[in-house]
C-alpha positions as CSV (number, residue, x, y, z in Angstrom):
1,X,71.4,82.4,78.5
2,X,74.6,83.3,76.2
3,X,76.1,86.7,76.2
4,X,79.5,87.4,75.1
5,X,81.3,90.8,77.2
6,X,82.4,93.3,74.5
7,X,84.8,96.2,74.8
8,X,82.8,99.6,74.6
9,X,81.6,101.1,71.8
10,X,79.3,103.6,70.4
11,X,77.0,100.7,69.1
12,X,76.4,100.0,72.8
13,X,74.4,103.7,73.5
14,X,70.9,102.6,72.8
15,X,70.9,99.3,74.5
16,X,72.6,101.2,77.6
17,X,70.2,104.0,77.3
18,X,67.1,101.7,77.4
19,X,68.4,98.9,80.1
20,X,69.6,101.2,82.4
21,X,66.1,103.2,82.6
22,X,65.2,101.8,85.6
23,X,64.3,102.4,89.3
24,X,65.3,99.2,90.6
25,X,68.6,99.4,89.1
26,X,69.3,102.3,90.3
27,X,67.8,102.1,93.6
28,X,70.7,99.5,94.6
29,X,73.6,101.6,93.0
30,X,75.6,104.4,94.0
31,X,74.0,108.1,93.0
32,X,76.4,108.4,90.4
33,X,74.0,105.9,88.4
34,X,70.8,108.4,87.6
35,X,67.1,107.9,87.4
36,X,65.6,108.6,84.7
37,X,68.3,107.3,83.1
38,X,68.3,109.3,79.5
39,X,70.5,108.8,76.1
40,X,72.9,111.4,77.5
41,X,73.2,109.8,80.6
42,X,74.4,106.8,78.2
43,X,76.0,109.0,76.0
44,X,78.4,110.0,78.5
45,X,78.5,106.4,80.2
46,X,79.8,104.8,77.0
47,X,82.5,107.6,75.7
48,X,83.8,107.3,79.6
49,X,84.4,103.8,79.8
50,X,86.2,104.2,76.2
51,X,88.1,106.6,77.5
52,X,89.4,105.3,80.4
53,X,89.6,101.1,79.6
54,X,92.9,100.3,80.7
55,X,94.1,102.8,82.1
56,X,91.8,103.3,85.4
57,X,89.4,100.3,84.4
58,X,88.7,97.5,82.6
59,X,85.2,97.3,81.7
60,X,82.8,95.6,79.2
61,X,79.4,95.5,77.7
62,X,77.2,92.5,78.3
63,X,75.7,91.9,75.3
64,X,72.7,89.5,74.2
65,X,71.9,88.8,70.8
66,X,74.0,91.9,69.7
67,X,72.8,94.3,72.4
68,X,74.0,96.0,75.5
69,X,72.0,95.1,78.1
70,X,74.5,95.8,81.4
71,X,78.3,96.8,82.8
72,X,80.2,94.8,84.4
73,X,83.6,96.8,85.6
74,X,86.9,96.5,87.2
75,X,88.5,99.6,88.7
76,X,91.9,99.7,89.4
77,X,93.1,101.1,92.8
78,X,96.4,103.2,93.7
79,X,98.9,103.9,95.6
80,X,99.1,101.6,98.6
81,X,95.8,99.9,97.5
82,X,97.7,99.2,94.0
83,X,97.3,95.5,94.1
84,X,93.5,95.3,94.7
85,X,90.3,96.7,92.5
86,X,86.4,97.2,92.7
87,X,84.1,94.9,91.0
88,X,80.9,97.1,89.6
89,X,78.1,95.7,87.9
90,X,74.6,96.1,86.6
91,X,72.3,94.3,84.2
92,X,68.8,95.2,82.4
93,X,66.0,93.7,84.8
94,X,64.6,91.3,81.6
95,X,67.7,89.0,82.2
96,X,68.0,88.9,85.6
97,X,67.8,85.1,87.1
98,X,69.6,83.8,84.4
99,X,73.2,82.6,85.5
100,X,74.9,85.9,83.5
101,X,76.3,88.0,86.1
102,X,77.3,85.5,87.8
103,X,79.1,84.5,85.1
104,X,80.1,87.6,83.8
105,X,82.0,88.6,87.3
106,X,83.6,85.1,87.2
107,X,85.3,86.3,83.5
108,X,85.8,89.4,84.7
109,X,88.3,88.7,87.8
110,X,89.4,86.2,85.3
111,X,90.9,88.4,83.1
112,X,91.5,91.3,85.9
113,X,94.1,89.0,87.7
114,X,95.5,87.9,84.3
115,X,96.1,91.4,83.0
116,X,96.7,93.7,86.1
117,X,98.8,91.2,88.5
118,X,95.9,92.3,91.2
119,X,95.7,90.4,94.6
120,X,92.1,91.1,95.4
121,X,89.0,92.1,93.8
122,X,86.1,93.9,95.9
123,X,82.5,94.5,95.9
124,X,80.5,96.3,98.1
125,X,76.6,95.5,97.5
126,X,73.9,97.6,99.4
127,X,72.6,95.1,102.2
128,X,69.4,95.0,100.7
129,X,70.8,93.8,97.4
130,X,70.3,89.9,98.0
131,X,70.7,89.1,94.3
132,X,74.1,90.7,94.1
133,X,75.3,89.2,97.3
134,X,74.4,85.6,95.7
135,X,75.9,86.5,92.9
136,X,79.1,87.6,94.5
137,X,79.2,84.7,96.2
138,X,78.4,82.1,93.6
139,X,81.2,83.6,91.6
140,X,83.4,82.5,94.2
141,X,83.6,85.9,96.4
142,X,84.3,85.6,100.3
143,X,82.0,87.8,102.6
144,X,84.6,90.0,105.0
145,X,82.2,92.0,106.9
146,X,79.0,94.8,107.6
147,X,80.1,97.8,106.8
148,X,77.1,99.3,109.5
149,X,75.2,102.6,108.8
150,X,77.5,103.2,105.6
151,X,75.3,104.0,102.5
152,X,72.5,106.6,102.4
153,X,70.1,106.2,99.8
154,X,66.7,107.5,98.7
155,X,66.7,108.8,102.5
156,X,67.7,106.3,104.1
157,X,70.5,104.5,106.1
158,X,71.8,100.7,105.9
159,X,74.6,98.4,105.7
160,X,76.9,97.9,102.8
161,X,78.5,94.2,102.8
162,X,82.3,93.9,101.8
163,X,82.8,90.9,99.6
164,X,86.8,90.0,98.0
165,X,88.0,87.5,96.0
166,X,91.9,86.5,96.6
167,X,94.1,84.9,93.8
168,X,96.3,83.0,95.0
């Protein structure tokens, strides 16, 4: 399926606001992401990754057929971690299964190497999360170890998995 990655924009609020309303999205993201997920909640989503693209992040909507229908974002570390960045990602469950995250995370470390001289990109999906783990590593993404007993969500406890890419 095509989709292009846009730079944020006020355009992107509704398709945010009605992708990102969904339990099993954000039943494998950090608590930061809510459910219900309501126009505010996208509201605020959008004018933050406006705010802050470039400076803390890069970060782009996926869009298909002129609609946001996920996130896909880079943020940049500091200090001694300066040279490395988290990958963070979601996509509205309708086009799940269809090659564009995987793709998306390839463009995205892509251009995150290109523009910020990084050395490594990380992800850490919930254990649970198998479709982000084959994502991660279809798009290239080395598995570096179980991070045991670190996440706590909806009640209970499991294992994150720390995934990196390297440009060498």
């Amino acid at each position: 399926m095509d989709f292009i990655l846009e730079e944020w924009k006020e355009d992107h609020i509704a398709g945010v606001a009605k992708y990102a309303n969904n339990e099993k999205i954000a039943g494998r993201l950090r608590d930061s992401f809510p459910y219900p997920y309501t126009e505010e909640d996208a509201q605020w989503f959008v004018g933050d990754c406006m705010e802050k693209e470039g400076k803390t992040r890069l970060s782009r909507a996926i869009v298909v057929d002129g609609e946001a229908v996920g996130s896909i974002a880079v943020m940049l570390k500091d200090d001694v971690y300066c040279k490395s960045a988290e990958l963070g990602y979601w996509l509205g469950e309708p086009f799940w299964r269809k090659g564009i995250m995987t793709r998306a995370v390839q463009q995205m470390c892509e251009e995150a190497f290109r523009r910020y001289k990084l050395v490594r990109i990380y992800a850490e999906p919930f254990s649970t999360n198998l479709a982000s783990r084959g994502v991660l590593e279809k798009a290239g993404f080395q598995l570096e170890g179980i991070k045991r007993k670190s996440i706590f969500k909806n009640g209970c406890i499991q294992d994150s998995y720390l995934y990196a890419v390297i440009h060498v």
